[in-house]
C-alpha positions in Angstrom: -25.5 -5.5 -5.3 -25.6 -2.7 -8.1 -24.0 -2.9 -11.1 -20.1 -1.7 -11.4 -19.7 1.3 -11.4 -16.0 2.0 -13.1 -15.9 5.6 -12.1 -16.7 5.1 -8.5 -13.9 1.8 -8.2 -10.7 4.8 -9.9 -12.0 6.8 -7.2 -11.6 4.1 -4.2 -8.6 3.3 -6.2 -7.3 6.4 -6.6 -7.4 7.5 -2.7 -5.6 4.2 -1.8 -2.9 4.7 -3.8 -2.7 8.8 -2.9 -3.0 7.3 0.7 0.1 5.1 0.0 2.4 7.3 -1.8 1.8 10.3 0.6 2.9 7.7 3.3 5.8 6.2 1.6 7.1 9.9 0.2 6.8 11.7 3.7 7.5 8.8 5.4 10.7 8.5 3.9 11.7 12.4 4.5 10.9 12.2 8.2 12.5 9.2 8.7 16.0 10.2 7.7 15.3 13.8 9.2 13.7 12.5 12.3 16.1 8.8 12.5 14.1 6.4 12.8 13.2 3.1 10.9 11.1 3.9 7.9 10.1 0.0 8.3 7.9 1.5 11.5 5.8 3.0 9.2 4.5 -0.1 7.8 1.7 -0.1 10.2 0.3 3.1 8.2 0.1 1.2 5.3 -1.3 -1.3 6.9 -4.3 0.6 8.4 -4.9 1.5 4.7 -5.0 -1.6 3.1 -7.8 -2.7 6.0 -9.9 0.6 5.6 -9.8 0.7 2.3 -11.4 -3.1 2.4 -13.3 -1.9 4.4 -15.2 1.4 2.6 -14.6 -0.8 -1.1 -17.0 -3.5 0.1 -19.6 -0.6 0.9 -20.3 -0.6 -2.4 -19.0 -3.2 -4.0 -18.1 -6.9 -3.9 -15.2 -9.0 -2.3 -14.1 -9.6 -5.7 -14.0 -5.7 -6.7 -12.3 -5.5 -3.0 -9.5 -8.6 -3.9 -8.7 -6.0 -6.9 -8.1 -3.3 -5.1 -6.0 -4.3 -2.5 -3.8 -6.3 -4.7 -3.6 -3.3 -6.7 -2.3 -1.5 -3.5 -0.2 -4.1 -2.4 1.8 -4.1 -6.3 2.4 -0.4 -6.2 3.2 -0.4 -2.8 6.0 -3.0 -3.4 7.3 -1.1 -6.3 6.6 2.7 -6.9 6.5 2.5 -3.1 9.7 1.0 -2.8 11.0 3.2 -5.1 10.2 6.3 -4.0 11.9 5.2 -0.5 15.1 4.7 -2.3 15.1 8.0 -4.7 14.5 10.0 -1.1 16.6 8.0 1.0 14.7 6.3 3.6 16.3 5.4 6.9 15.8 1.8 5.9 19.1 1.1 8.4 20.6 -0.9 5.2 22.7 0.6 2.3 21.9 1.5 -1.0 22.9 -1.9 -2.9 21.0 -3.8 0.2 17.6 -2.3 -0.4 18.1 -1.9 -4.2 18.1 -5.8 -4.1 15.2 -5.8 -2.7 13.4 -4.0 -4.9 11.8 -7.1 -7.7 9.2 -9.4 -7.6 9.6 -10.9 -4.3 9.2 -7.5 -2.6 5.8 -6.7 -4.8 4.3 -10.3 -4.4 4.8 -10.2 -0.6 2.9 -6.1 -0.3 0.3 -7.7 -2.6 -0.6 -10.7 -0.8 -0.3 -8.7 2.9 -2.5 -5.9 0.8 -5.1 -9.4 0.1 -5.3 -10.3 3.8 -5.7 -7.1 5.0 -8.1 -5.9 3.0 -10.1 -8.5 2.4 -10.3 -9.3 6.5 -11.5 -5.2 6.5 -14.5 -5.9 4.1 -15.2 -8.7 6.7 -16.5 -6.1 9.1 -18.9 -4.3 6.6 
């Protein structure tokens, strides 16, 4: 394995969390356009948190890939989460309801979904 290479780990880092905000910001606009459940879209996140396991273990090891997802899996839970209430997702609860959820709870459970995901993607280098 090659030695870290810090710009090359923002970069993985960087697309994963682009990846995740795009999904959580448009995801939240079409969902109350469109009405549907913004909680369907989960399964986009998902798919990112395995692919990005995935292409981080290409170049780098589980531990650098354990980073990264629970990286992911943090903001998810909590700029994520966020940006789903300040664009008012269909989330089929009100207001007070999800801004309850938003805490630790809600960030430890992305990051440890983010953890199996990802890590079970760099399984299939």
């Amino acid at each position: 394995m090659p030695a870290f290479n810090f710009p090359v780990f923002c970069l993985y880092l960087l697309a994963g969390l682009l990846s995740v905000t795009i999904i959580d910001t448009v995801g939240s606009i079409l969902s109350r356009k469109l009405q549907f459940k913004y909680s369907y879209l989960s399964i986009l996140s998902f798919v990112v948190y395995f692919f990005m396991g995935y292409l981080v273990i290409q170049r780098f090891n589980v531990e650098i890939v354990i980073a990264i997802s629970a990286l992911l899996g943090i903001y998810d839970g909590t700029v994520g989460l966020w940006l789903s209430i300040k664009l008012n997702a269909n989330t089929g609860y009100d207001k007070e309801k999800v801004a309850r959820l938003a805490g630790f709870n809600t960030a430890f459970i992305a990051m440890v979904i983010s953890l199996i995901l990802g890590v079970t993607g760099s399984a299939f280098k």
